[in-house]
Structure formats: structure tokens, C-alpha cells
Biopython code that builds the backbone (N, CA, C, O; Angstrom):
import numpy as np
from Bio.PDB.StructureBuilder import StructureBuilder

atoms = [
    (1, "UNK", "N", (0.839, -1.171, 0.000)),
    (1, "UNK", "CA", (0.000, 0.000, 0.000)),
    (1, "UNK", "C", (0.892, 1.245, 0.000)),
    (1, "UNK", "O", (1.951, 1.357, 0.617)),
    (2, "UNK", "N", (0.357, 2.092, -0.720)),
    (2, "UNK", "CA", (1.389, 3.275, -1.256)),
    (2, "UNK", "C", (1.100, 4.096, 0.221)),
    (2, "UNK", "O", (0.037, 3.964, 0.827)),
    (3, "UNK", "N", (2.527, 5.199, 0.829)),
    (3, "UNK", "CA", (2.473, 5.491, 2.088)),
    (3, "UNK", "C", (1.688, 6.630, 2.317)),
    (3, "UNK", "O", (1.442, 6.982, 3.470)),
    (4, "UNK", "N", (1.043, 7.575, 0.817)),
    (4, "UNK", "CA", (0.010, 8.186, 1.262)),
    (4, "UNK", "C", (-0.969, 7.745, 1.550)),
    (4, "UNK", "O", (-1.534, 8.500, 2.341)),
    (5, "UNK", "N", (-1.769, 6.513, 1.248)),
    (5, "UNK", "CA", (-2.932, 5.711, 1.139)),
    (5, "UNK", "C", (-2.955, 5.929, 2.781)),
    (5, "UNK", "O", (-3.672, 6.782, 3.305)),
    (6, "UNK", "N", (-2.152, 5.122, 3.462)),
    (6, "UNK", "CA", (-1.478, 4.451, 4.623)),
    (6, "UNK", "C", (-1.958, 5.604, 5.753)),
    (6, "UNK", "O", (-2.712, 5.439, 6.713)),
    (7, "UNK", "N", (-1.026, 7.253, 5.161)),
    (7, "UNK", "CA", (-1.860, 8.271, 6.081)),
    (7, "UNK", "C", (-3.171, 8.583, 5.741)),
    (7, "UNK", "O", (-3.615, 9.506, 6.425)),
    (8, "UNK", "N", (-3.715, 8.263, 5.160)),
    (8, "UNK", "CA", (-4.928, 8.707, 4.921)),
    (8, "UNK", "C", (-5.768, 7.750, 5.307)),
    (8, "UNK", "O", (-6.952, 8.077, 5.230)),
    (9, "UNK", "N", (-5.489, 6.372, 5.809)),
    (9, "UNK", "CA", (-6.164, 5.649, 6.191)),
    (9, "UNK", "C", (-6.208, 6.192, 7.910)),
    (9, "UNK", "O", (-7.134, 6.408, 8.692)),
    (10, "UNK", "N", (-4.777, 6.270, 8.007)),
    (10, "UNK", "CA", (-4.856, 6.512, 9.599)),
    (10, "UNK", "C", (-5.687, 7.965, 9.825)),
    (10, "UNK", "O", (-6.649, 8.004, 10.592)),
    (11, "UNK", "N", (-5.389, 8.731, 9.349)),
    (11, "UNK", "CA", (-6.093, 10.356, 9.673)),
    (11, "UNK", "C", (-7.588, 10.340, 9.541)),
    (11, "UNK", "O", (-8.440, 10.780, 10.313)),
    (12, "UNK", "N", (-7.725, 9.655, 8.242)),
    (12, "UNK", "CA", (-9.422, 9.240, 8.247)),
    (12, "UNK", "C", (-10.192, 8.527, 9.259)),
    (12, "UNK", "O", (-11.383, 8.755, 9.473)),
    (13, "UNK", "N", (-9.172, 7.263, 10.158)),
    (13, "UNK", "CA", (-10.288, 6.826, 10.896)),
    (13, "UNK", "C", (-10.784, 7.817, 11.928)),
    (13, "UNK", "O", (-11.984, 7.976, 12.148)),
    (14, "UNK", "N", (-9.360, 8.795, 12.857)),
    (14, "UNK", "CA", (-10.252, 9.516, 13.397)),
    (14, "UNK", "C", (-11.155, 9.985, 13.024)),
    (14, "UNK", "O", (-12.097, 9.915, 13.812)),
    (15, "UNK", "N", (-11.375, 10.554, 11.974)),
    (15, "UNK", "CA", (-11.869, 11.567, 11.370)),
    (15, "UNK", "C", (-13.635, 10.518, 11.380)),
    (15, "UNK", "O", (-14.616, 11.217, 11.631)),
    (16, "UNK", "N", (-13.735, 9.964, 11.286)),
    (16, "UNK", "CA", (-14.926, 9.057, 11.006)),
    (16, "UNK", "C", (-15.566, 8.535, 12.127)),
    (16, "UNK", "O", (-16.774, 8.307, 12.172)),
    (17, "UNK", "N", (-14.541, 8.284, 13.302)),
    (17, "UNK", "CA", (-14.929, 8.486, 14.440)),
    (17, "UNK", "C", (-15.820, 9.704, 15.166)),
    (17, "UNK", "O", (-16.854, 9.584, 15.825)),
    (18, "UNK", "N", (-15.112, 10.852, 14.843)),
    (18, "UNK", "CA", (-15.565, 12.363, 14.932)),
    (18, "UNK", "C", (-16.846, 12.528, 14.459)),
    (18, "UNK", "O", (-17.809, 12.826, 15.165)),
    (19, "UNK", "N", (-16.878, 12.234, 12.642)),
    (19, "UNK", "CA", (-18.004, 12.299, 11.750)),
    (19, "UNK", "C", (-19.106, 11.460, 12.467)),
    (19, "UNK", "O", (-20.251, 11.882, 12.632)),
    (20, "UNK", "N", (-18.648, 10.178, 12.899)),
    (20, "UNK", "CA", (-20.256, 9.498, 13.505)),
    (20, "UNK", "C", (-20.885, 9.801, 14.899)),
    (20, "UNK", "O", (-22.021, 9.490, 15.255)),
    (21, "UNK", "N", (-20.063, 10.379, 15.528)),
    (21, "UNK", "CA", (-20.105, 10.663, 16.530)),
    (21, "UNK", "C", (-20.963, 12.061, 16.330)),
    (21, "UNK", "O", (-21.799, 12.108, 17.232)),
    (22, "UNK", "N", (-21.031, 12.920, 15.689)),
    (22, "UNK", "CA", (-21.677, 14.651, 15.265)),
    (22, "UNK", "C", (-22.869, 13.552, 14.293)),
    (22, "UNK", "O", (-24.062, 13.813, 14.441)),
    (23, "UNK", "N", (-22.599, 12.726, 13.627)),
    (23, "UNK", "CA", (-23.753, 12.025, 12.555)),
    (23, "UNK", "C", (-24.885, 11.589, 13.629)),
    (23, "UNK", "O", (-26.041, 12.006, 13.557)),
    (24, "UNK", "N", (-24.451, 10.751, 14.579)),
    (24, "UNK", "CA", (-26.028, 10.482, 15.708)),
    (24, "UNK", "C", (-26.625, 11.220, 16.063)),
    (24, "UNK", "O", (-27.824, 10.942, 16.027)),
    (25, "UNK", "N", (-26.285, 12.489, 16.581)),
    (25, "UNK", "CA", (-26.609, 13.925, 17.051)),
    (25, "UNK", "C", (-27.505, 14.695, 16.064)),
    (25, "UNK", "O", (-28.611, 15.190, 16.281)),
    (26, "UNK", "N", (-26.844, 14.687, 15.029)),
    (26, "UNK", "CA", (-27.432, 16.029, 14.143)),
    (26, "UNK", "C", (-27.970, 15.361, 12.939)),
    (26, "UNK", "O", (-28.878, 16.070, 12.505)),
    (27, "UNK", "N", (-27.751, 13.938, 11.956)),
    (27, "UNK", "CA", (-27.993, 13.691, 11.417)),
    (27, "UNK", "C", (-27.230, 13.266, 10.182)),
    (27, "UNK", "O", (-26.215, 13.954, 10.074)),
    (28, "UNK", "N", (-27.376, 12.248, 9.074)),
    (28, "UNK", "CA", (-26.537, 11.676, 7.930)),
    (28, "UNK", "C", (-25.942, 13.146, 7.430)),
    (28, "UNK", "O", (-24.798, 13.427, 7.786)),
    (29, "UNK", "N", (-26.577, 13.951, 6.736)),
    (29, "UNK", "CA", (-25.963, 15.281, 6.352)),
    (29, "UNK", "C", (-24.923, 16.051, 6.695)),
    (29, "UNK", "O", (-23.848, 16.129, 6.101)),
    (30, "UNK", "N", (-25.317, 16.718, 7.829)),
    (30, "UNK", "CA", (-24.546, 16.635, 9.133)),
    (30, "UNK", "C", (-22.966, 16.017, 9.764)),
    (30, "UNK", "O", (-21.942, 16.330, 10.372)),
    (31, "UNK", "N", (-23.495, 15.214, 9.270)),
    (31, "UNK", "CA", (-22.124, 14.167, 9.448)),
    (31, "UNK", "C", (-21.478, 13.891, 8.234)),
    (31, "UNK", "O", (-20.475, 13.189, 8.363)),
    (32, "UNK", "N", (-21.842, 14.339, 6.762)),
    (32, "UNK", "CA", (-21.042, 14.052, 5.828)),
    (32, "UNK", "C", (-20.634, 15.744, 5.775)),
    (32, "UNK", "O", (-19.500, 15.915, 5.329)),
    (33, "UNK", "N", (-21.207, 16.748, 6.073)),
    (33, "UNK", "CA", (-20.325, 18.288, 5.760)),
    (33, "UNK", "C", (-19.072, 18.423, 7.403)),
    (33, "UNK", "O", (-18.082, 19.155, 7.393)),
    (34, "UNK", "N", (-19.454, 17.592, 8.549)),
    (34, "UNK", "CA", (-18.361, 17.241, 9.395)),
    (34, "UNK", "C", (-17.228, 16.671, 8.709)),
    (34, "UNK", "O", (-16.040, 16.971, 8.832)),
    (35, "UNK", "N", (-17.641, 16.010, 8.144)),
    (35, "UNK", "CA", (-16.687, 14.312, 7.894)),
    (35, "UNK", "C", (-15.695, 15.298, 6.308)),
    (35, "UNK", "O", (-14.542, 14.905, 6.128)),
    (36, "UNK", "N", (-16.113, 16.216, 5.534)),
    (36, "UNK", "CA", (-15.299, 16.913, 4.655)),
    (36, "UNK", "C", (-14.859, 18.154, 5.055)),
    (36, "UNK", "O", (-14.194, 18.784, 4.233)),
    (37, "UNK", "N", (-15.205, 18.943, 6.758)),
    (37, "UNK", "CA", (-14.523, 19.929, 6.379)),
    (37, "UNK", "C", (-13.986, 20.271, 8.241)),
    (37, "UNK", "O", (-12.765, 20.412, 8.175)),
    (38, "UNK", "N", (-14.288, 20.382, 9.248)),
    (38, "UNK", "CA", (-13.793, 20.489, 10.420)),
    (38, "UNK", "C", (-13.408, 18.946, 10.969)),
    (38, "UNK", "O", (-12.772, 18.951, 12.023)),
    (39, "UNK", "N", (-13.812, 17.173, 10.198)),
    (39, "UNK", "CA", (-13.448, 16.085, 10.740)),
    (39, "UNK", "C", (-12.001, 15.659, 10.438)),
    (39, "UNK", "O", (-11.316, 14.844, 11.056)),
    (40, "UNK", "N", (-11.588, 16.607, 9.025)),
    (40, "UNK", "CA", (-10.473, 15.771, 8.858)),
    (40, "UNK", "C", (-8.810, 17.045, 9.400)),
    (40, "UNK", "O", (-7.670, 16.888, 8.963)),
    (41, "UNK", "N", (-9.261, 18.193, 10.424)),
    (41, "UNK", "CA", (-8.325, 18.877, 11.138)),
    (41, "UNK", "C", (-8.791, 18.074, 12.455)),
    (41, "UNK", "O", (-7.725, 17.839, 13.025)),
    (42, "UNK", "N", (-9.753, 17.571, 13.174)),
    (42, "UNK", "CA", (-9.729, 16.371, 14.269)),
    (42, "UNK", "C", (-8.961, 15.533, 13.891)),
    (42, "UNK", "O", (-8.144, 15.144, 14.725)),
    (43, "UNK", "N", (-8.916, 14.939, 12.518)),
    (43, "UNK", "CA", (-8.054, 13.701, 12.300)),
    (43, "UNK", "C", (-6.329, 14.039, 12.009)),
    (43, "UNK", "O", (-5.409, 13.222, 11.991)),
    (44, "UNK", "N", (-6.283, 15.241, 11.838)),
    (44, "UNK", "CA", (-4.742, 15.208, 11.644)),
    (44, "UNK", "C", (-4.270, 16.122, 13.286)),
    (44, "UNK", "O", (-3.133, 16.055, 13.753)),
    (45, "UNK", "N", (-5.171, 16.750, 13.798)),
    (45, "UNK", "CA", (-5.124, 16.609, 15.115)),
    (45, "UNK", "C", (-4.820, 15.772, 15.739)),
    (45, "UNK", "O", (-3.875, 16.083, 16.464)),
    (46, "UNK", "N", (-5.284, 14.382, 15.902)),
    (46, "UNK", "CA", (-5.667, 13.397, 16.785)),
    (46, "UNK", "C", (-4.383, 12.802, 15.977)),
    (46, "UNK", "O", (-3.656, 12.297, 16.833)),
    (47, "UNK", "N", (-3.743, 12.637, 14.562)),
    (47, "UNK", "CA", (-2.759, 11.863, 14.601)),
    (47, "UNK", "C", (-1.344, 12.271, 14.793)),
    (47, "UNK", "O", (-0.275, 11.669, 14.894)),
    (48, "UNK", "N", (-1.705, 13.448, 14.806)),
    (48, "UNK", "CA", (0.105, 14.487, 15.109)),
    (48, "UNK", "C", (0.074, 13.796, 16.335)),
    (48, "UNK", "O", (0.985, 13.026, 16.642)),
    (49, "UNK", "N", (-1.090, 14.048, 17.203)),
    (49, "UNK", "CA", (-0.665, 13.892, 19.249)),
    (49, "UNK", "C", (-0.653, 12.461, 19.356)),
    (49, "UNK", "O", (-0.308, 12.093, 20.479)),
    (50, "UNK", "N", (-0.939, 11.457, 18.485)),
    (50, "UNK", "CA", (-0.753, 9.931, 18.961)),
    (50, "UNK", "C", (0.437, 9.358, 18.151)),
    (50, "UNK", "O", (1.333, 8.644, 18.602)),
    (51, "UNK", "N", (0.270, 9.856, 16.697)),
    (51, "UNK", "CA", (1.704, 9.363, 15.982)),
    (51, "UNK", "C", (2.481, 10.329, 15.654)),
    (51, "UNK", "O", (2.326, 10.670, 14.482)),
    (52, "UNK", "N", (3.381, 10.998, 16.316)),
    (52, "UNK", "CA", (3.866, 12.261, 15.835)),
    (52, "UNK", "C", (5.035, 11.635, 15.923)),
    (52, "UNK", "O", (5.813, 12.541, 15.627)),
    (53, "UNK", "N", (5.634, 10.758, 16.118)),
    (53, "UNK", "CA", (7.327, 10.043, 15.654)),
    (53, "UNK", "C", (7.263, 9.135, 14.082)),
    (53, "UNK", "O", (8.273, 8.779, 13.475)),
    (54, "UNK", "N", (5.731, 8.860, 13.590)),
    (54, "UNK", "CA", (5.486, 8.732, 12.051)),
    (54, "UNK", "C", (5.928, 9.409, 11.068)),
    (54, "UNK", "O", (6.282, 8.967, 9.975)),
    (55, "UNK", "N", (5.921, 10.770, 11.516)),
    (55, "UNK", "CA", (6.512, 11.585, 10.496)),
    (55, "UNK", "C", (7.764, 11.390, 9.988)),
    (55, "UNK", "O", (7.974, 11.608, 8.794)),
    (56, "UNK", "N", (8.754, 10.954, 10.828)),
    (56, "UNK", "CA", (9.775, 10.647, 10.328)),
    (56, "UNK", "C", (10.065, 9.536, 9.200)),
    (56, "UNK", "O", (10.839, 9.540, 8.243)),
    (57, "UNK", "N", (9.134, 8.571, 9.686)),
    (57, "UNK", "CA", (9.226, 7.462, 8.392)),
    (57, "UNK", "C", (8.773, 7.763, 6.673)),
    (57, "UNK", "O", (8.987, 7.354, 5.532)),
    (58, "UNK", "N", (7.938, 8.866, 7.508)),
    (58, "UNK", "CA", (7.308, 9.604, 5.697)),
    (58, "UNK", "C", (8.009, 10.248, 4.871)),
    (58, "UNK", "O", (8.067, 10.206, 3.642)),
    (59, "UNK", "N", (8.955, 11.318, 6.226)),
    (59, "UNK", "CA", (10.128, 12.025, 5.684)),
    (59, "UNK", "C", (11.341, 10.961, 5.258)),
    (59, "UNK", "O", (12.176, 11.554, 4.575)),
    (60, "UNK", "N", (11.607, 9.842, 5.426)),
    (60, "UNK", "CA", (12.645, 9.050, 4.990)),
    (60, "UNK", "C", (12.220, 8.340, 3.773)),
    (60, "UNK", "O", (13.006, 7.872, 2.950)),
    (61, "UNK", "N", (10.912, 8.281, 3.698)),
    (61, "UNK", "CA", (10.303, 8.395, 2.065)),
    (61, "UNK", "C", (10.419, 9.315, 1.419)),
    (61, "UNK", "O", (10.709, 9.176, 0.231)),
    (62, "UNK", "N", (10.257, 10.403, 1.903)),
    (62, "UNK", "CA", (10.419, 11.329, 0.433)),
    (62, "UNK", "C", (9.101, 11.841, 0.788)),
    (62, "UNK", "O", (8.517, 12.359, -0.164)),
    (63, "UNK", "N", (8.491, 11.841, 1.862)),
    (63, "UNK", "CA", (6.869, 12.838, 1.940)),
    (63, "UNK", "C", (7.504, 14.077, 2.974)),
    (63, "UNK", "O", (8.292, 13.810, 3.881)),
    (64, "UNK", "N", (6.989, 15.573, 2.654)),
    (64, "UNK", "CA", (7.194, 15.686, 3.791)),
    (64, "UNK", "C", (5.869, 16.414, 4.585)),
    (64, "UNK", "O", (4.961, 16.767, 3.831)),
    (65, "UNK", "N", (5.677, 16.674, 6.081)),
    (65, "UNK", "CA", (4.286, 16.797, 6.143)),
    (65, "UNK", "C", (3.207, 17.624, 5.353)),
    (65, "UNK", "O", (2.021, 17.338, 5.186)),
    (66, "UNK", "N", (3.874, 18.664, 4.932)),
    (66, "UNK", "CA", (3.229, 19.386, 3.994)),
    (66, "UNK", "C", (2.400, 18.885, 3.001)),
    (66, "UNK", "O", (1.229, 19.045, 2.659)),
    (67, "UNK", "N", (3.576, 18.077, 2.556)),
    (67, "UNK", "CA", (2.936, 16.874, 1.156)),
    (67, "UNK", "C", (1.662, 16.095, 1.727)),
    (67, "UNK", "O", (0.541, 15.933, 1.245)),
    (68, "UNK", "N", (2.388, 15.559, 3.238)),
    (68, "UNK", "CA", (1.108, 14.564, 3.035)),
    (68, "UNK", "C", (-0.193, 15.011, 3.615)),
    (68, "UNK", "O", (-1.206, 14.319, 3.722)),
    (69, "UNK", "N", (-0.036, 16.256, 3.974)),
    (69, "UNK", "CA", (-1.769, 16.849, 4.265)),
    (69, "UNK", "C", (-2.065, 17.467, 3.117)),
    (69, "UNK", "O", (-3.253, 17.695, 3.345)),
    (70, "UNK", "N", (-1.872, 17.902, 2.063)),
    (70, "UNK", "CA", (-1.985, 18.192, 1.042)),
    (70, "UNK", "C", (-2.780, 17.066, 0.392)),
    (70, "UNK", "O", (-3.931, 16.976, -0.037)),
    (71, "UNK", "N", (-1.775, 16.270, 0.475)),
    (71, "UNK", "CA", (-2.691, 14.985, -0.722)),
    (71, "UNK", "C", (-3.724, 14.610, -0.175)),
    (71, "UNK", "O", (-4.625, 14.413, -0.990)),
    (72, "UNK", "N", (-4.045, 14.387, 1.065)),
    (72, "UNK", "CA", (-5.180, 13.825, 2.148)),
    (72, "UNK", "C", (-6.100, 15.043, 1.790)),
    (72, "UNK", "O", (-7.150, 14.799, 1.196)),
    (73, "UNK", "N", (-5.742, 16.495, 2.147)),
    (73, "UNK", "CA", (-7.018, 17.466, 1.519)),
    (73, "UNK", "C", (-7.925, 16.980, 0.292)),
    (73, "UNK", "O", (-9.128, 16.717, 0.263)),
    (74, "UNK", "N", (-6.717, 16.939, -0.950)),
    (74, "UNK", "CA", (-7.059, 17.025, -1.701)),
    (74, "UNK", "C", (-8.235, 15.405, -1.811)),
    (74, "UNK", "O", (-9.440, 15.559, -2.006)),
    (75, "UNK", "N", (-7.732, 14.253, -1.679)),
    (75, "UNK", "CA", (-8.304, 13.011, -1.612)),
    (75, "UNK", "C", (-9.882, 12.955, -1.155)),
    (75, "UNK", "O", (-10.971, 12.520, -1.530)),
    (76, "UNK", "N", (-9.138, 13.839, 0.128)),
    (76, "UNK", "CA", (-11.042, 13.778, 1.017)),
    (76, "UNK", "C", (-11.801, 14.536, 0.188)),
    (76, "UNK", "O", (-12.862, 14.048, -0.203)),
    (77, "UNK", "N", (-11.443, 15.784, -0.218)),
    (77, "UNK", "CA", (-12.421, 16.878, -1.138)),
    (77, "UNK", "C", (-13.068, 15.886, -1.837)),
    (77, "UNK", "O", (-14.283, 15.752, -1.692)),
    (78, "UNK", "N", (-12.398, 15.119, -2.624)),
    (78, "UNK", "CA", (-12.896, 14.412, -3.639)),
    (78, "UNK", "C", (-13.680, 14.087, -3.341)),
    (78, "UNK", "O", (-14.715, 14.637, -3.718)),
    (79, "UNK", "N", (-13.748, 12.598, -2.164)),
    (79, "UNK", "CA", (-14.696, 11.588, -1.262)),
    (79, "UNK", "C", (-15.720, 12.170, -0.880)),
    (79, "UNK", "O", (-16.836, 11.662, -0.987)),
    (80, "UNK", "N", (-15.538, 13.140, -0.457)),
    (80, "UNK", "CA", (-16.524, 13.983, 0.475)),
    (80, "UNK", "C", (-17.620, 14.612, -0.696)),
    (80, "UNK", "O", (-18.826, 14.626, -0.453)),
    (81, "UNK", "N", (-17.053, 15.140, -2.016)),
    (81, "UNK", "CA", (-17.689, 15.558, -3.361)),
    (81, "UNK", "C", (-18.873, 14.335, -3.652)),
    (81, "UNK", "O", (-20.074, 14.575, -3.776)),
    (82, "UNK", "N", (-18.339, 13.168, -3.719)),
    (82, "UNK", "CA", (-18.668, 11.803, -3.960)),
    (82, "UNK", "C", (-19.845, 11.421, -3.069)),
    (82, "UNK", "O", (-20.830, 10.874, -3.567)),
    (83, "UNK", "N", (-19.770, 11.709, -1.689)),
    (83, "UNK", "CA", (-20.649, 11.154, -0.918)),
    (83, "UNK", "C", (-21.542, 12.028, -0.473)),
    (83, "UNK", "O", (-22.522, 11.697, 0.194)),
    (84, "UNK", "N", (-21.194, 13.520, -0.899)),
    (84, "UNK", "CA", (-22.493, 14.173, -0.848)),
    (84, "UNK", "C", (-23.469, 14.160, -2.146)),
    (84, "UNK", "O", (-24.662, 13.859, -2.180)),
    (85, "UNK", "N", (-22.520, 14.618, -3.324)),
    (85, "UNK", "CA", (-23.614, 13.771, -4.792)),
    (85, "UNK", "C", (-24.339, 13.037, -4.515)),
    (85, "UNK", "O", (-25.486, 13.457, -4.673)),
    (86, "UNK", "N", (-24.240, 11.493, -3.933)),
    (86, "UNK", "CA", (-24.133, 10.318, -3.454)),
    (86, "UNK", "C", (-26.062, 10.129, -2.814)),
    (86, "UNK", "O", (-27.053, 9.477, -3.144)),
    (87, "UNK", "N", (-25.644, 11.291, -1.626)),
    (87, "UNK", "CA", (-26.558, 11.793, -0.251)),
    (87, "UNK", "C", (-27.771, 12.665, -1.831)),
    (87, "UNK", "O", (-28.905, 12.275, -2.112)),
    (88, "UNK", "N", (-27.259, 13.446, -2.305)),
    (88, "UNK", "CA", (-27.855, 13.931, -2.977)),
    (88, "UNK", "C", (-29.247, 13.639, -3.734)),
    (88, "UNK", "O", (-30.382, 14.116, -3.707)),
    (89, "UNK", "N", (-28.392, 12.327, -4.614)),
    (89, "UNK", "CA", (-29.283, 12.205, -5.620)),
    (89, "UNK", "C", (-29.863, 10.410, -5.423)),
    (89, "UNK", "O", (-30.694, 9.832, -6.124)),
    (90, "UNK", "N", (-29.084, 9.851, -4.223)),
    (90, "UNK", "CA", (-29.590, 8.702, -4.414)),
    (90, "UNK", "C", (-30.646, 8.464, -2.708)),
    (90, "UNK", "O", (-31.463, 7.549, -2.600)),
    (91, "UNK", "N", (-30.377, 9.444, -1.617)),
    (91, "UNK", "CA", (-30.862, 9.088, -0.818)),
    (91, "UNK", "C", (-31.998, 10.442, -0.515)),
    (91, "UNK", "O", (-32.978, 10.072, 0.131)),
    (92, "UNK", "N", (-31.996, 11.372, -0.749)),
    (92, "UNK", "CA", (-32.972, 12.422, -0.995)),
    (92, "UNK", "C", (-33.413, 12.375, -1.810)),
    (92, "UNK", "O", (-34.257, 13.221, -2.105)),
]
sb = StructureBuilder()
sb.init_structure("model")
sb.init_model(0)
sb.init_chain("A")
sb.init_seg("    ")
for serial, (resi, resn, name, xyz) in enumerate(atoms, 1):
    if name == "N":
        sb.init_residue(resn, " ", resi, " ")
    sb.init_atom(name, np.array(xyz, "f"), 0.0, 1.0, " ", f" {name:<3s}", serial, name[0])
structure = sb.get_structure()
């Protein structure tokens, strides 16, 4: 698995944690405009303060953090594009 995938797996789960957690409360909607735009600074929150000696292995790849919140922005925008369409046109 390629090592951006890898952070983006890890940053996302918080992040989905966060999202379902605001999703029971307020609702599916709700939890998908969480889950694309204040869930995934919880998730790189929550992984700086638990894996913050990771970085180094990314930087000995050739990522450096910049890069890899960058690509994770950009990734989730997408997902998040996807699953509100998604919310859009198949469940409303």
C-alpha cells in the first residue's frame, strides 16, 4: 500500500470516528459536511498527538508533512464531493 494511502487511512479513521459521533446527534448530512470539512483537522489533530514520531518514516520516504496533508485534503475533497452527490441524488 502506497504510504500516502497508509496516512490517509490513519487520519481518516479519526476523522470518522468524529463524523459518527456529530452524525447520531445532528444527522446523515450533518455528518457528511463534518466528515469533509472540520473532521479531517480532528483527524490530523488526533494523529500528530498519537503518531507524531510517524513523520519521520514519511520524511525518509520522500513525503514531507506538507505533502502529506496536502494529498489527504485534496483526496477527502474528492470523497466527500462523492458522498455528498451520493446523499444527494440517491438518498434524498
Amino acid at each position: 500500500m502506497s504510504p500516502v494511502l497508509t496516512y490517509y487511512r490513519d487520519v481518516t479513521m479519526f476523522n470518522l470516528g468524529f463524523s459518527i459521533i456529530i452524525g447520531l446527534a445532528t444527522g446523515i448530512f450533518f455528518s457528511l459536511i463534518i466528515f469533509s470539512t472540520i473532521g479531517v483537522w480532528v483527524g490530523l489533530k488526533a494523529y500528530n498527538y498519537i503518531y507524531s514520531n510517524q513523520y519521520y518514516i514519511y520524511y525518509n520516504l520522500g513525503y514531507s508533512k506538507r505533502q502529506l496533508i496536502a494529498k489527504i485534503l485534496v483526496l477527502n475533497t474528492f470523497i466527500s464531493l462523492l458522498l455528498l452527490l451520493l446523499y444527494y441524488f440517491v438518498i434524498k
